[in-house]
SEMARPA-474712 format. One record per atom (N, C-alpha, C): residue in one letter; atom name; x, y, z. Coordinates in steps of 0.001 Angstrom, whole numbers, plus 500000, padded with zeros to 6 digits. Example, Ala and Ser with C-alpha at 12.3 -4.5 7.8 and 13.67 -1.06 7.14 Angstrom:
! residues 2
pt r A	a N	east 513190	north 494310	up 507800
pt r A	a CA	east 512300	north 495500	up 507800
pt r A	a C	east 513200	north 496700	up 507800
pt r S	a N	east 512850	north 497750	up 507080
pt r S	a CA	east 513670	north 498940	up 507140
pt r S	a C	east 512900	north 500030	up 507870
This chain:
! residues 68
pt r X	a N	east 492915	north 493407	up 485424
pt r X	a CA	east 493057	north 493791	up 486816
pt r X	a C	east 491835	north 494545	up 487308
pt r X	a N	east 490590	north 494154	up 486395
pt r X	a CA	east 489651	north 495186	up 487082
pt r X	a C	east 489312	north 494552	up 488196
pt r X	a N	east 488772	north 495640	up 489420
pt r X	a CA	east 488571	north 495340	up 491010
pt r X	a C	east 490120	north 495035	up 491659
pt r X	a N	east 491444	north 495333	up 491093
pt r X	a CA	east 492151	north 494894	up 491656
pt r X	a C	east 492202	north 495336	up 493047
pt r X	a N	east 492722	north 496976	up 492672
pt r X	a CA	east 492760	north 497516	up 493339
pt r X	a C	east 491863	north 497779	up 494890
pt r X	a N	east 490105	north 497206	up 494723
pt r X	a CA	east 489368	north 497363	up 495661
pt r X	a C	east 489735	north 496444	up 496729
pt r X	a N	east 490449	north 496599	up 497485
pt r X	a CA	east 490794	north 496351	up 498609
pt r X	a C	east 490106	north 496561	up 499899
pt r X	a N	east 489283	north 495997	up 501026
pt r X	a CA	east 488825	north 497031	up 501677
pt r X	a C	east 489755	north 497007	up 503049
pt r X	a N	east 489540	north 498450	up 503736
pt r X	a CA	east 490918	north 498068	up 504526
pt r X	a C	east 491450	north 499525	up 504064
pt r X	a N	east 491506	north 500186	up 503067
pt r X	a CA	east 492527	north 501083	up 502873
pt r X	a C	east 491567	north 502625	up 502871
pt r X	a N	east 492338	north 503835	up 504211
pt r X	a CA	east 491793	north 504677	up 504467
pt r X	a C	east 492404	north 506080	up 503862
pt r X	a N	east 493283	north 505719	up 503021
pt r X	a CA	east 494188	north 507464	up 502466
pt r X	a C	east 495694	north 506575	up 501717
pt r X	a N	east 495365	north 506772	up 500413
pt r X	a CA	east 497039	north 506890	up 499647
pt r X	a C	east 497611	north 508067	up 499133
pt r X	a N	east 498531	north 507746	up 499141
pt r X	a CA	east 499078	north 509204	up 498559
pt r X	a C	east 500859	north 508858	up 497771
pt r X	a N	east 500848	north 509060	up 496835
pt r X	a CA	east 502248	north 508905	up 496329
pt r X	a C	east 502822	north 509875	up 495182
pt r X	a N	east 504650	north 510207	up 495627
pt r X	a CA	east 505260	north 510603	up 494980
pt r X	a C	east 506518	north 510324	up 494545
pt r X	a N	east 507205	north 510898	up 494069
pt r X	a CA	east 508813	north 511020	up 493352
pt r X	a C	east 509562	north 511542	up 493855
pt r X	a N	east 510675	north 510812	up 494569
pt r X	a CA	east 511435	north 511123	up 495106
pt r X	a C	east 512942	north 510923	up 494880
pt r X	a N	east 514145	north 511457	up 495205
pt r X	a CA	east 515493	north 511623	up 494104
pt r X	a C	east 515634	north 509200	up 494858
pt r X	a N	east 515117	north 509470	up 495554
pt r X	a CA	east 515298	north 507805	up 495885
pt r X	a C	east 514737	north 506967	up 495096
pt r X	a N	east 513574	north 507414	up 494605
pt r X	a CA	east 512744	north 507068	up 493862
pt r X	a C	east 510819	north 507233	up 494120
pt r X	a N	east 510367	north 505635	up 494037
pt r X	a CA	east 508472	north 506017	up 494268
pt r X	a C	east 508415	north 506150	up 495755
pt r X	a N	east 507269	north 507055	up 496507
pt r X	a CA	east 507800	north 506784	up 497827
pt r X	a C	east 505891	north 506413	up 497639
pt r X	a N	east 505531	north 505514	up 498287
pt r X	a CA	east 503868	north 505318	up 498653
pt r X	a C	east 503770	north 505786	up 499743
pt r X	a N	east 502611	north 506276	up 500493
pt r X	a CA	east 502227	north 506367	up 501554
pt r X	a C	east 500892	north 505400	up 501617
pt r X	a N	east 500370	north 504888	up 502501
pt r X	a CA	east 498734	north 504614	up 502723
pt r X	a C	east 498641	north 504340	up 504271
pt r X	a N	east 496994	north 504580	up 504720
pt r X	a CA	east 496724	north 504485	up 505793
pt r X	a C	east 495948	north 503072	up 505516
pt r X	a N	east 496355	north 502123	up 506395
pt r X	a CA	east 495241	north 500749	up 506406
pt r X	a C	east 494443	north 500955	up 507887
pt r X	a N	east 493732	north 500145	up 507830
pt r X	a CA	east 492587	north 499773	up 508942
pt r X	a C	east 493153	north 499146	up 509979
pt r X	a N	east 493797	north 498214	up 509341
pt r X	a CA	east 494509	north 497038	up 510458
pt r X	a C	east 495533	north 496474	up 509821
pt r X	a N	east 496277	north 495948	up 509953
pt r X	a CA	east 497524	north 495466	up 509538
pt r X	a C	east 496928	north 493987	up 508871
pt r X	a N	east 495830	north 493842	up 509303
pt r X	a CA	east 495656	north 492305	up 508210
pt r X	a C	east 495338	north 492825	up 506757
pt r X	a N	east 494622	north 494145	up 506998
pt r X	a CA	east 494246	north 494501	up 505434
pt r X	a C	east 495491	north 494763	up 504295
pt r X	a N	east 496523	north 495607	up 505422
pt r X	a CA	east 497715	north 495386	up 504282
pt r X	a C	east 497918	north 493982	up 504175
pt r X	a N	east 498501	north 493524	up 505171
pt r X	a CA	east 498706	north 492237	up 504720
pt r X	a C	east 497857	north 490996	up 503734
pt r X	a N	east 496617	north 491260	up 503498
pt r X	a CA	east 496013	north 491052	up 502482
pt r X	a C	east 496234	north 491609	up 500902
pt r X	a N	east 496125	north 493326	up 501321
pt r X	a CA	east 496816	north 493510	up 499833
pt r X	a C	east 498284	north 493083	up 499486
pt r X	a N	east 498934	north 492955	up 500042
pt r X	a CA	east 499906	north 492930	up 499662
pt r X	a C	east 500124	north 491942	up 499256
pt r X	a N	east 499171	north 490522	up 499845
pt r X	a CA	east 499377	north 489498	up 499365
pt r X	a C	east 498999	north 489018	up 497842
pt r X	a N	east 498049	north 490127	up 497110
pt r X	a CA	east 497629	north 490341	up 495993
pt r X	a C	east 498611	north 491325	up 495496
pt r X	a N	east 499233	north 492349	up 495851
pt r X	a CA	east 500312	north 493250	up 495016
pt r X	a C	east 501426	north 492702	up 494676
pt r X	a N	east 502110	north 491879	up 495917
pt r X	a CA	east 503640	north 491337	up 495591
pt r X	a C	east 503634	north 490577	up 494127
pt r X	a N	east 503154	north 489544	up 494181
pt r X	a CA	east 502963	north 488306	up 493186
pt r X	a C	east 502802	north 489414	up 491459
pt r X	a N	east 501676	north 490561	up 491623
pt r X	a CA	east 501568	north 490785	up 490290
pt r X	a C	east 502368	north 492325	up 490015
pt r X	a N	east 503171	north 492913	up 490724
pt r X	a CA	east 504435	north 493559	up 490524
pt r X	a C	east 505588	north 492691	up 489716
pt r X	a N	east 505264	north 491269	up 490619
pt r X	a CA	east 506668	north 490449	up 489904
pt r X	a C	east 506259	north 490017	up 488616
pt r X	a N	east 504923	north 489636	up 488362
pt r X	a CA	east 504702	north 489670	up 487291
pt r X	a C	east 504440	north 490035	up 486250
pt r X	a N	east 504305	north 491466	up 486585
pt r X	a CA	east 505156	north 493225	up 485564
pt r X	a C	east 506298	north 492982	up 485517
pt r X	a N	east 507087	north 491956	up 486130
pt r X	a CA	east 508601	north 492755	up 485835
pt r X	a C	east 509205	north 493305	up 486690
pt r X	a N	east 508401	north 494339	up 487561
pt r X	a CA	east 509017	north 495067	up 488653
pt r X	a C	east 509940	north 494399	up 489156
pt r X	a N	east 511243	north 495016	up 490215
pt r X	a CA	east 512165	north 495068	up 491007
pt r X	a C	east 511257	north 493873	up 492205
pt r X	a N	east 511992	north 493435	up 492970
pt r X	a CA	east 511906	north 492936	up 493881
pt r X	a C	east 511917	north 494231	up 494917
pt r X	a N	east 510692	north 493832	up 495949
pt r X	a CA	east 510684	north 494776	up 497234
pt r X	a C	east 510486	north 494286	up 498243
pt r X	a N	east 511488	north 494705	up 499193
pt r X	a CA	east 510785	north 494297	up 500614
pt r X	a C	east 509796	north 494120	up 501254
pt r X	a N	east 509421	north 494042	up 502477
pt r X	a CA	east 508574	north 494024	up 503077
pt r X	a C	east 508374	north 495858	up 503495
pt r X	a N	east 507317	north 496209	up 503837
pt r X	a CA	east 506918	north 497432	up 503578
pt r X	a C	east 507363	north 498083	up 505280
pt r X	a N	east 507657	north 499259	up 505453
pt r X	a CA	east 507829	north 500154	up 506597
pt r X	a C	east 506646	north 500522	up 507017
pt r X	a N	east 506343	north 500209	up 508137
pt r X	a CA	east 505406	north 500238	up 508823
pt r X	a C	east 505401	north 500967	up 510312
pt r X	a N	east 504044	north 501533	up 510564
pt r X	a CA	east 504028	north 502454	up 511956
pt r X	a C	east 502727	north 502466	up 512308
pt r X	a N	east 502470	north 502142	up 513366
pt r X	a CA	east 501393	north 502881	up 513965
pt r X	a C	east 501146	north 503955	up 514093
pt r X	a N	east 499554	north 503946	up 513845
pt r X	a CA	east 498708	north 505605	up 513692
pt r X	a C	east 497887	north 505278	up 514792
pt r X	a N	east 498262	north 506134	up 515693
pt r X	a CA	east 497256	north 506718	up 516890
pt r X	a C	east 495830	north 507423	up 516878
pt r X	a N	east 495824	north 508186	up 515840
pt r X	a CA	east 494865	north 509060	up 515433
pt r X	a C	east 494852	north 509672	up 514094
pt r X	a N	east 493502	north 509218	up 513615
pt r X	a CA	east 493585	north 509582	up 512287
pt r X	a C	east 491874	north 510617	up 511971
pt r X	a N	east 491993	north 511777	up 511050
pt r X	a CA	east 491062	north 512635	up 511332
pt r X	a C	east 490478	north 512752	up 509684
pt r X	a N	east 489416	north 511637	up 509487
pt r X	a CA	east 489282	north 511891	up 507881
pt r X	a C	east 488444	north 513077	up 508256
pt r X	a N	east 488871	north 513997	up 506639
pt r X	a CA	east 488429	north 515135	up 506300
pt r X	a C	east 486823	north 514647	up 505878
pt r X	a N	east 485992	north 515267	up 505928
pt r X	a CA	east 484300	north 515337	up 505451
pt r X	a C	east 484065	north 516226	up 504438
């Protein structure tokens, strides 16, 4: 999986544990970039094994202030 992860498109992740379970956060660029990764994440989650997951919760960001 090396370079899997390099995606470009993705501006801030952040994830934790929650009594629900993993919760992800990330900021994308545009909604095609998730939709690009994801089109590379779904397929090789299932092919870990992982659970089946939905389609992801999504929102618009109005304003975003990267730190320097």
């Amino acid at each position: 999986m090396d370079g899997f992860l390099a995606v470009g498109g993705l501006l801030f992740h952040t994830a934790t544990i929650t009594e629900a379970g993993l919760r992800i956060v990330d900021l994308w660029n545009s909604s095609g970039a998730l939709d690009a990764f994801m089109s590379r994440m779904l397929p090789a989650l299932k092919e870990a094994g992982f659970p089946e997951v939905g389609p992801p919760k999504t929102t618009e960001v109005y304003y975003y202030y990267p730190q320097r």
